[in-house]
Every structure is written in C-alpha cells, then in structure tokens.
SESESE-677936 format. One line per field, with one value per atom (N, C-alpha, C, CB): x negated, y, z negated; residue in three letters; atom name; residue number from 1. Coordinates in Angstrom, 3 decimals. Glycine has a CB too. Layout:
BEGIN
u: [X_...]
v: [Y_...]
w: [Z_...]
drenro: [ALA_...]
padren: [CA_...]
gunu: [NUM_...]
END
This chain:
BEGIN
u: [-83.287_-82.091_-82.182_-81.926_-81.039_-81.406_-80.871_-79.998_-81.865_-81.521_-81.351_-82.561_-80.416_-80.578_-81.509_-79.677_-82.129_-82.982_-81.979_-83.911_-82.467_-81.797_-82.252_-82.498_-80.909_-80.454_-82.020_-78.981_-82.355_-83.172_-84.615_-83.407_-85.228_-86.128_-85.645_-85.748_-84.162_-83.804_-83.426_-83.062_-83.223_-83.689_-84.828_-83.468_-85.490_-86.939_-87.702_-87.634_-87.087_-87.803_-87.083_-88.055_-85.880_-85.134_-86.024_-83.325_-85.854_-86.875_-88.161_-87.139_-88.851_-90.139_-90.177_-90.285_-89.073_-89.337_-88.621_-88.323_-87.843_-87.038_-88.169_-84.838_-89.025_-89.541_-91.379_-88.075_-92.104_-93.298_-93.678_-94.275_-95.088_-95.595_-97.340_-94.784_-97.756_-98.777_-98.661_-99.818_-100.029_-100.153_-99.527_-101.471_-98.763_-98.219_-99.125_-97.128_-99.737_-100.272_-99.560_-100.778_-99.688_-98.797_-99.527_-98.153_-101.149_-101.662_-102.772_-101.538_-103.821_-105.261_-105.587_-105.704_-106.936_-107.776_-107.913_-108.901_-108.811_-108.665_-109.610_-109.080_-110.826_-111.677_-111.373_-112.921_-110.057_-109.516_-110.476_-109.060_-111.377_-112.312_-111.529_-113.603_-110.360_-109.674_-108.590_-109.879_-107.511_-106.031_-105.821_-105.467_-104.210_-103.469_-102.337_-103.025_-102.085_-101.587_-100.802_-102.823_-99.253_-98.895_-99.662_-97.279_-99.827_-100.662_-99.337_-102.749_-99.124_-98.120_-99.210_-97.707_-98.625_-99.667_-98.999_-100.197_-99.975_-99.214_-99.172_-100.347_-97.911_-97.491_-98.671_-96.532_-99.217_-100.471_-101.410_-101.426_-101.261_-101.946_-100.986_-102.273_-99.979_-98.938_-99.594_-97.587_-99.542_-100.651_-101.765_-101.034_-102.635_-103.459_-104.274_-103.577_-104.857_-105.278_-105.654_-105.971_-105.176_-105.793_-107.037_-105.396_-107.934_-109.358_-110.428_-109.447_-109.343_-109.736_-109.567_-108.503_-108.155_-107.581_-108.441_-105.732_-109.052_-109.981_-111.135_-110.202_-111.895_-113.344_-113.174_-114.068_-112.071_-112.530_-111.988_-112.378_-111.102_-110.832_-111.439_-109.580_-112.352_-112.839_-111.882_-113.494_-110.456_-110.141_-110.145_-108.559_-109.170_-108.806_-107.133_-109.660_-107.011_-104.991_-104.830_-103.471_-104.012_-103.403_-102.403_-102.794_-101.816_-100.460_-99.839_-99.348_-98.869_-97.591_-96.386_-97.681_-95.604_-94.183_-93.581_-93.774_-93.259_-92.391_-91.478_-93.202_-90.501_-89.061_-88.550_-88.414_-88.754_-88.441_-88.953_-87.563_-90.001_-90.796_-92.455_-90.537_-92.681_-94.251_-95.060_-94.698_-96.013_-96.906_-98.462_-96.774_-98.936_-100.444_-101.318_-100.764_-101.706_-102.535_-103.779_-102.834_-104.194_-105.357_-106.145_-105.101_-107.676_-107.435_-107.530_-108.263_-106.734_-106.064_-104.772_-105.818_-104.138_-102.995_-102.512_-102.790_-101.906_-101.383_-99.957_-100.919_-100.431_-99.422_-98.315_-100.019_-97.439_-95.967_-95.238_-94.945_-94.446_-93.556_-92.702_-92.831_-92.716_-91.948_-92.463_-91.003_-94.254_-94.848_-95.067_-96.533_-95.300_-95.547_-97.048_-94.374_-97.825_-99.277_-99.506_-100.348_-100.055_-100.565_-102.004_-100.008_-102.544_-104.208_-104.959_-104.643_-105.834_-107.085_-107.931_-108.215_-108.193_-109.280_-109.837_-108.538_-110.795_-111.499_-110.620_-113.630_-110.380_-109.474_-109.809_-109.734_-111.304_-112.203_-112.059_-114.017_-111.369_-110.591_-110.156_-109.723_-109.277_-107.466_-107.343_-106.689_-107.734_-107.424_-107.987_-107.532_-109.037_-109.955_-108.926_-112.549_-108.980_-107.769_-106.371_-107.529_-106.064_-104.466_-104.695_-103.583_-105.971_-106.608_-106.577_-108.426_-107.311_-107.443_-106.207_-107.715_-105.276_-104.219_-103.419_-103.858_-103.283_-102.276_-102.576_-101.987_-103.948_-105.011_-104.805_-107.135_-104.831_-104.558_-106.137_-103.978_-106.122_-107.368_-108.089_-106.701_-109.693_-110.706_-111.025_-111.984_-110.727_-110.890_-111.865_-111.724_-111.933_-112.707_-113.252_-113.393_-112.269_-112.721_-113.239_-111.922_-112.673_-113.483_-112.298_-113.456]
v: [136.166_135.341_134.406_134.531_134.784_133.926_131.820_134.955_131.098_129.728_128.859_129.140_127.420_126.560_125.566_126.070_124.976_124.371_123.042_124.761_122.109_120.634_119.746_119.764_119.053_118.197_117.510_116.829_117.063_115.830_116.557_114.747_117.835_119.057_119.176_120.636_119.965_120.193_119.276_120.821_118.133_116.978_116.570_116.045_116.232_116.259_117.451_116.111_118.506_119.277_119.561_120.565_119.416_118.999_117.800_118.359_116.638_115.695_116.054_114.747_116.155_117.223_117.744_118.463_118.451_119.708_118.940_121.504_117.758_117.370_115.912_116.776_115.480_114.203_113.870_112.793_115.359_115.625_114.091_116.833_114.062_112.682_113.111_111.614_113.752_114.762_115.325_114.451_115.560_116.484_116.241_116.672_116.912_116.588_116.557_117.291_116.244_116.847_117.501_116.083_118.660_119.103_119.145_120.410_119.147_118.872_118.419_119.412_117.518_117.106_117.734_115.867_118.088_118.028_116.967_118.196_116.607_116.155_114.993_117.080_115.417_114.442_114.068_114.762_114.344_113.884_114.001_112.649_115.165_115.517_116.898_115.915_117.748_118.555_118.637_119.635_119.344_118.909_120.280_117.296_120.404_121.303_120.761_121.848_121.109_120.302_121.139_119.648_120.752_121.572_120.700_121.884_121.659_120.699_120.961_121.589_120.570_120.525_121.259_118.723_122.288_122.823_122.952_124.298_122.908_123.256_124.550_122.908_124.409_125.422_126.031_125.063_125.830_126.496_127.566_125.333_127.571_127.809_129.273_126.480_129.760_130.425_131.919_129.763_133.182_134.040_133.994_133.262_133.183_133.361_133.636_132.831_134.603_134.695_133.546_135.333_133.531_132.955_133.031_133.535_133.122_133.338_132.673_134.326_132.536_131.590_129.940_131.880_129.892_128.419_128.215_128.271_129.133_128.240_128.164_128.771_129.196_128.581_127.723_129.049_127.120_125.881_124.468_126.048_124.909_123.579_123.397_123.408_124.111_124.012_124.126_122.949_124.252_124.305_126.103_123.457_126.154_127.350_127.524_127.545_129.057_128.684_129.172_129.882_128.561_129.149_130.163_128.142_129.633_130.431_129.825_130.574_131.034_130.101_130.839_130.126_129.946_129.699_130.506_128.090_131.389_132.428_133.011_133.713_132.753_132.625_132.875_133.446_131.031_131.174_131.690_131.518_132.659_133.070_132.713_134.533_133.227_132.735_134.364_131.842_133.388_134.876_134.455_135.404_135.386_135.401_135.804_136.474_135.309_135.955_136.380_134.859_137.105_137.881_136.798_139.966_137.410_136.731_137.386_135.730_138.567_139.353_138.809_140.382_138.321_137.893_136.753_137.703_136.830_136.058_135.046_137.440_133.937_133.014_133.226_131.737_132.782_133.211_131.707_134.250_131.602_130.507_130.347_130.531_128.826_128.560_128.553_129.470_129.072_129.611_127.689_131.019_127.610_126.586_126.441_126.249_126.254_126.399_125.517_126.404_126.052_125.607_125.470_126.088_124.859_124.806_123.712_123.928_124.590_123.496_123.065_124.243_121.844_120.944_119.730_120.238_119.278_118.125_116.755_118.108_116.052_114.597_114.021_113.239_113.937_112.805_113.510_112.512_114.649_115.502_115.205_116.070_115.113_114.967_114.844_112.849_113.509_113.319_114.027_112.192_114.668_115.670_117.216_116.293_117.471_118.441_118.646_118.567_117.431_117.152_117.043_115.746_116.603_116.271_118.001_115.283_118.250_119.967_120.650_120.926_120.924_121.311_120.971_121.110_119.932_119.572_119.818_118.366_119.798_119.936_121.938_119.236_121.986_123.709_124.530_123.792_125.435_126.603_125.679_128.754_125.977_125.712_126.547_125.186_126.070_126.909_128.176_125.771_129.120_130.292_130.775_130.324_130.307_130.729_131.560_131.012_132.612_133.639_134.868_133.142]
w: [-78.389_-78.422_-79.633_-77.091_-80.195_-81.618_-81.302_-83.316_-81.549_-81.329_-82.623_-80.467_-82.399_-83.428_-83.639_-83.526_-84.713_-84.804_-84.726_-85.911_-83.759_-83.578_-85.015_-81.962_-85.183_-86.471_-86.767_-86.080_-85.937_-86.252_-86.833_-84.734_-86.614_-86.913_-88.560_-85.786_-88.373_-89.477_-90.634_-89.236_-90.408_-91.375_-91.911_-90.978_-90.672_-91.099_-91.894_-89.916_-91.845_-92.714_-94.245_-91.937_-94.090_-95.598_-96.215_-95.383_-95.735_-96.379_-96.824_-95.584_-95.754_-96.427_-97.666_-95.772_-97.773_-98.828_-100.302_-98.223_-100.004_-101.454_-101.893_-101.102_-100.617_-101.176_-100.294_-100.703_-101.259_-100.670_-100.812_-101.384_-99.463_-99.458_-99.267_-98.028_-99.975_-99.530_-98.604_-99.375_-97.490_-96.490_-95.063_-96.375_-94.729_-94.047_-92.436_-94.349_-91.384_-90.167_-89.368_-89.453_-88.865_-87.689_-86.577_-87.832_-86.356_-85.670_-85.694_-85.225_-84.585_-84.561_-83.762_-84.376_-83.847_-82.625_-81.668_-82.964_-80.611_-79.469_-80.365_-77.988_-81.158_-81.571_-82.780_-81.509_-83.425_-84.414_-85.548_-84.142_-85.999_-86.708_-87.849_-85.582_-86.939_-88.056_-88.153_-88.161_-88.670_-88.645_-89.367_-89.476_-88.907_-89.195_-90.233_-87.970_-90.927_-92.154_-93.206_-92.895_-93.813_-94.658_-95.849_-94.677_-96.673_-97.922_-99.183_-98.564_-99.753_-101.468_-101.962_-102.576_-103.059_-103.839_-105.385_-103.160_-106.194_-108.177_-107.938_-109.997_-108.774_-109.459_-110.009_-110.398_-110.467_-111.187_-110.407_-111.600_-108.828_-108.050_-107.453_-107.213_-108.110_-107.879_-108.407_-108.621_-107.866_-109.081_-108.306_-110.776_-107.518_-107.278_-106.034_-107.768_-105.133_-104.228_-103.280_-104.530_-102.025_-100.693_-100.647_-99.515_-101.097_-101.233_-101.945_-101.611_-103.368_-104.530_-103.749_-106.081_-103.274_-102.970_-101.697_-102.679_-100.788_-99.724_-100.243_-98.278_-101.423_-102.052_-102.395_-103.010_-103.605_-104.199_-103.898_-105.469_-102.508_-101.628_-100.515_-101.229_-99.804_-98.685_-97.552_-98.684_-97.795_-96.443_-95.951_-96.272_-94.763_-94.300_-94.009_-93.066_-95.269_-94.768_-93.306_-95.883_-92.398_-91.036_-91.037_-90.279_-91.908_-92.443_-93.495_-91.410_-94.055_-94.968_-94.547_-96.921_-95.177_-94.977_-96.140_-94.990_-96.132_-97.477_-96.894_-98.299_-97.628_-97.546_-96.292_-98.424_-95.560_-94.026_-93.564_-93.543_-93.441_-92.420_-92.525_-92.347_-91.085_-91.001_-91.250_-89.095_-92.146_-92.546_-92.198_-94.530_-91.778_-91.555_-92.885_-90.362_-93.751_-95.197_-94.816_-96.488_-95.617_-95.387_-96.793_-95.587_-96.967_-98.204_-99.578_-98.218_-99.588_-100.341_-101.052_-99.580_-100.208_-100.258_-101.123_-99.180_-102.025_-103.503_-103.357_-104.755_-103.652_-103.633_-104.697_-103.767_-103.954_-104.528_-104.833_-103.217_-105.667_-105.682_-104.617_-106.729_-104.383_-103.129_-101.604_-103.157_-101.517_-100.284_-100.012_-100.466_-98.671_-98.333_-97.443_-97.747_-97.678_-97.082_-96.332_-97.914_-95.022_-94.036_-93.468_-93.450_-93.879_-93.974_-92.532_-95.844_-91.939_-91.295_-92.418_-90.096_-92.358_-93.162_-92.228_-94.601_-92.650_-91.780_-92.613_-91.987_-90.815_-91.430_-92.800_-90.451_-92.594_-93.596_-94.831_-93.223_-95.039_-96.323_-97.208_-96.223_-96.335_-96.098_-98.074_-94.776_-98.858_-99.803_-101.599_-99.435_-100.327_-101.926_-101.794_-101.477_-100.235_-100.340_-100.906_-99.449_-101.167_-102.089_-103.360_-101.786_-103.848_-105.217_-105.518_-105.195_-104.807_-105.229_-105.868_-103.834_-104.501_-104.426_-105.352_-103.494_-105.614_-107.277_-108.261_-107.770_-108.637_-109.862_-110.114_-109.165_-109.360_-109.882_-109.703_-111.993_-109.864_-109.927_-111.324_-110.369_-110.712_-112.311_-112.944_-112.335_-113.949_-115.556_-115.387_-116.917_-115.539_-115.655_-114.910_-116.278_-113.381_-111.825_-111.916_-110.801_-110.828_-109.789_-110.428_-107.564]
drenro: [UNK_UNK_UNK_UNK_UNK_UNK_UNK_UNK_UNK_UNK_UNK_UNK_UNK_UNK_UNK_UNK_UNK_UNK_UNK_UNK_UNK_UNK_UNK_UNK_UNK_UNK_UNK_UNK_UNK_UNK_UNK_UNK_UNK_UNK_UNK_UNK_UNK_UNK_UNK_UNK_UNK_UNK_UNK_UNK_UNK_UNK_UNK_UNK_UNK_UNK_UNK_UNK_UNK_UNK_UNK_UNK_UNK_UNK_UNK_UNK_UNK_UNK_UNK_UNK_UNK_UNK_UNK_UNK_UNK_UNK_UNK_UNK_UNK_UNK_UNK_UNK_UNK_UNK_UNK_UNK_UNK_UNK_UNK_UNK_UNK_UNK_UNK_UNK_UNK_UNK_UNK_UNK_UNK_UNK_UNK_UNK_UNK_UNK_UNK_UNK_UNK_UNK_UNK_UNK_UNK_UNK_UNK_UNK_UNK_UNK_UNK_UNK_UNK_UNK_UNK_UNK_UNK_UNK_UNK_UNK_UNK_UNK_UNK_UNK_UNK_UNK_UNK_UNK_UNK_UNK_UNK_UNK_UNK_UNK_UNK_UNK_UNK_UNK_UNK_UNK_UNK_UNK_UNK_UNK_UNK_UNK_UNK_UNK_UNK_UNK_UNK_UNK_UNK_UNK_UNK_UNK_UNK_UNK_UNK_UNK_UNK_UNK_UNK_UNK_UNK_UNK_UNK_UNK_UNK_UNK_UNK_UNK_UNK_UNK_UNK_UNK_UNK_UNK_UNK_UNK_UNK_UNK_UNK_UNK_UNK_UNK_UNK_UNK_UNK_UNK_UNK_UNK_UNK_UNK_UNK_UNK_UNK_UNK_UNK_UNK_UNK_UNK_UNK_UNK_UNK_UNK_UNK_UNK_UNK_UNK_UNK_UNK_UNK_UNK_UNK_UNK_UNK_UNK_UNK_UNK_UNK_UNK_UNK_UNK_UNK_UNK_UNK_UNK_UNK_UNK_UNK_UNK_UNK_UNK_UNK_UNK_UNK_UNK_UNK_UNK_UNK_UNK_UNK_UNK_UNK_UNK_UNK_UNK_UNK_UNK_UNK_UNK_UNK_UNK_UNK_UNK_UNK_UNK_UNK_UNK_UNK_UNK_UNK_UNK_UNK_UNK_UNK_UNK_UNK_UNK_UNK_UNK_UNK_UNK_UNK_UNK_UNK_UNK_UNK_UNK_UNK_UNK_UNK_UNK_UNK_UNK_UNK_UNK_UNK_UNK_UNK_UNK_UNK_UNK_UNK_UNK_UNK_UNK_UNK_UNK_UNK_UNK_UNK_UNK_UNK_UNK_UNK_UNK_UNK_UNK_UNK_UNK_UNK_UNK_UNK_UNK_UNK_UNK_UNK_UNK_UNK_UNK_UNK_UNK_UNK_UNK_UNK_UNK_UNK_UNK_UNK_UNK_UNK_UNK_UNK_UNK_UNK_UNK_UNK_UNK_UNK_UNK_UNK_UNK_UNK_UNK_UNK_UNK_UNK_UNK_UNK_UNK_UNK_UNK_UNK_UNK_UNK_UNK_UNK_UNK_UNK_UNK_UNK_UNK_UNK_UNK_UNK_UNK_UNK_UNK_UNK_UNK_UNK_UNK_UNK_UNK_UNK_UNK_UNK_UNK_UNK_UNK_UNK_UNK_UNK_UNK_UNK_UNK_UNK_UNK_UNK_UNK_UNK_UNK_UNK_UNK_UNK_UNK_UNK_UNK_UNK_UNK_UNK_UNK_UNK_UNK_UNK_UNK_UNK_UNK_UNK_UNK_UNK_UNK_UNK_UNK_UNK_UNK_UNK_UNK_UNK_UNK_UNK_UNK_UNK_UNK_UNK_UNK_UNK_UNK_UNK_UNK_UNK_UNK_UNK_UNK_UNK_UNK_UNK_UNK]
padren: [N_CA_C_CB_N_CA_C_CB_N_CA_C_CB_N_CA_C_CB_N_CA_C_CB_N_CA_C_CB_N_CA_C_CB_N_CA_C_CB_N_CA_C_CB_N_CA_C_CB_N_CA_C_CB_N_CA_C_CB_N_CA_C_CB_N_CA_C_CB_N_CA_C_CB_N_CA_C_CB_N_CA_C_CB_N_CA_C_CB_N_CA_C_CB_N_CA_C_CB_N_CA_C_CB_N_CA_C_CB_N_CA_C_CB_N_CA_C_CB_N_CA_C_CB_N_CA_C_CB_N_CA_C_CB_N_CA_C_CB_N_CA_C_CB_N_CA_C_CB_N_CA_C_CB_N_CA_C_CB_N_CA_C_CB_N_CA_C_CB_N_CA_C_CB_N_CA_C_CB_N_CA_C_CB_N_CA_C_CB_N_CA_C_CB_N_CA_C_CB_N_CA_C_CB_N_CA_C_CB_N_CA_C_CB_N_CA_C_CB_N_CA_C_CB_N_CA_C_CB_N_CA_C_CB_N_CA_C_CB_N_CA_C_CB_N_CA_C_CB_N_CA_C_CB_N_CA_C_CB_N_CA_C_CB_N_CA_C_CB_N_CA_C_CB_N_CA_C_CB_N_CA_C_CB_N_CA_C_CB_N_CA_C_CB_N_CA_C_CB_N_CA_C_CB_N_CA_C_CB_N_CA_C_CB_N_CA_C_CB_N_CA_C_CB_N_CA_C_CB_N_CA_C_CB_N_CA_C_CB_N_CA_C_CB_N_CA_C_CB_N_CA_C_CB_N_CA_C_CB_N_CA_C_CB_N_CA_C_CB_N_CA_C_CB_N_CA_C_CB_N_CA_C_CB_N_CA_C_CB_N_CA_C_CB_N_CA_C_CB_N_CA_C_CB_N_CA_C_CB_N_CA_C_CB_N_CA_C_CB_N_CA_C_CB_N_CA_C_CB_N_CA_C_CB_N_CA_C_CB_N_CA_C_CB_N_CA_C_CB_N_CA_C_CB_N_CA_C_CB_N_CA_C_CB_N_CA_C_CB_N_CA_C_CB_N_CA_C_CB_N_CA_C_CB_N_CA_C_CB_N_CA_C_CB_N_CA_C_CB_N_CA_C_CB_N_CA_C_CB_N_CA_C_CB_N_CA_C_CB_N_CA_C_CB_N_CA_C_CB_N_CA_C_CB_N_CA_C_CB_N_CA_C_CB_N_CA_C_CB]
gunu: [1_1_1_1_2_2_2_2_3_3_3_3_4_4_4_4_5_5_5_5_6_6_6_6_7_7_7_7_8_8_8_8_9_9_9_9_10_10_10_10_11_11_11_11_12_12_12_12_13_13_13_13_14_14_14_14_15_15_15_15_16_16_16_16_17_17_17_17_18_18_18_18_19_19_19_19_20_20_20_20_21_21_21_21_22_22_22_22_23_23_23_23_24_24_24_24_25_25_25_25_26_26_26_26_27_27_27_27_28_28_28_28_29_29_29_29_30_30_30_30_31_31_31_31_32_32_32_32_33_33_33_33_34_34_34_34_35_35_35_35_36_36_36_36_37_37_37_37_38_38_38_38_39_39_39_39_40_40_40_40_41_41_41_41_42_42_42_42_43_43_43_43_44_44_44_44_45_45_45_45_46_46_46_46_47_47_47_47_48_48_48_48_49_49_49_49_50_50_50_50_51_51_51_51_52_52_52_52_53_53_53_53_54_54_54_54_55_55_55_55_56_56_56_56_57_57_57_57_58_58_58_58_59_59_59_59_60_60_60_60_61_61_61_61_62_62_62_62_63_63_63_63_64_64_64_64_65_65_65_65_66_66_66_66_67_67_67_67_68_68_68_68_69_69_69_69_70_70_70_70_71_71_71_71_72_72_72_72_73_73_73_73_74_74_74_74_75_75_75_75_76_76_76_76_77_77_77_77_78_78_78_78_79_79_79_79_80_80_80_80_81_81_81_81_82_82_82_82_83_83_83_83_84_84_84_84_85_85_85_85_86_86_86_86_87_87_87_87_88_88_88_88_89_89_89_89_90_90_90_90_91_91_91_91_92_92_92_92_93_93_93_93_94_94_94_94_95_95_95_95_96_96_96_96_97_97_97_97_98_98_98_98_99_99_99_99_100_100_100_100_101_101_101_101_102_102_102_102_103_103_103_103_104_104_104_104_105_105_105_105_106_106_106_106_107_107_107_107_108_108_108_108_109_109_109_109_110_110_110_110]
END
C-alpha cells in the first residue's frame, strides 16, 4: 500500500538536505557508545568505493540513500553523486568522521 510521508518528516528532511549541519544521528545505542548517523560527504569521495571510505574513516556504511531509495552496498559498490551515506561510528567519533568525510580520499590511496 503505497503511503504519505507526514509534512513535518518531509520538512525535516528538505532542511537536511538544503542546510547540512554535519552528522546527522538517527540512532544510539542503549550505552550511547555508537550511532547511526547520515554523515555529509565531498564531492571528492564520488568515484570511489565503499571500501576505501570505511578504511580510511573507520566507520561502517549501513546503507545509502540513491535516488530515493535504500540500498544495501557491498564493498564493491561505488559512490555516486547525490548518494547520501549512512554510517555506524563510535559517538566519541562523531567529529574525526566529518573531518574525514569532507576532506575527501588521501592522496595515492588504495
């Protein structure tokens, strides 16, 4: 049965997407030790395997978001413009993971 997403969802996620504020949480754990989190990522990071972006950020993607839908990546799987990433990382992270994520892939990776 196809449903609508209520105004106040669908605002909140327009905002999101026109006025990133880093990582967003969508969820904690109970001991508030990991989190589920959309992270912002560079452009730079577009081109490049799910595999590369959890070696040299430490986190783990859950999923992303490409074009409206939810995808499960393998870590085969190559970021696209516009994907929206959904990563577990540890709270005490939170801010080397956004450092990462903006900074782009390092020079003469993998």
């Amino acid at each position: 049965i196809p449903t609508v997403a209520t105004v106040r969802w669908t605002a909140d996620q327009m905002l999101r997407r026109l006025l990133p504020s880093g990582a967003e949480p969508l969820w904690t754990d109970p001991t508030g030790g990991v989190q589920l989190a959309e992270v912002h990522t560079s452009p730079a990071w577009v081109g490049h395997k799910i595999s590369r972006l959890q070696e040299e950020t430490g986190v783990r993607v859950a999923f992303l978001t490409r074009l409206g839908e939810a995808v499960l990546p393998t870590s085969q799987t190559v970021l696209q413009e516009g994907d929206l990433v959904h990563v577990m990382m540890r709270t005490d992270e939170v801010e080397k993971v956004e450092a990462a994520f903006a900074k782009g892939p390092e020079e003469g990776g993998h």
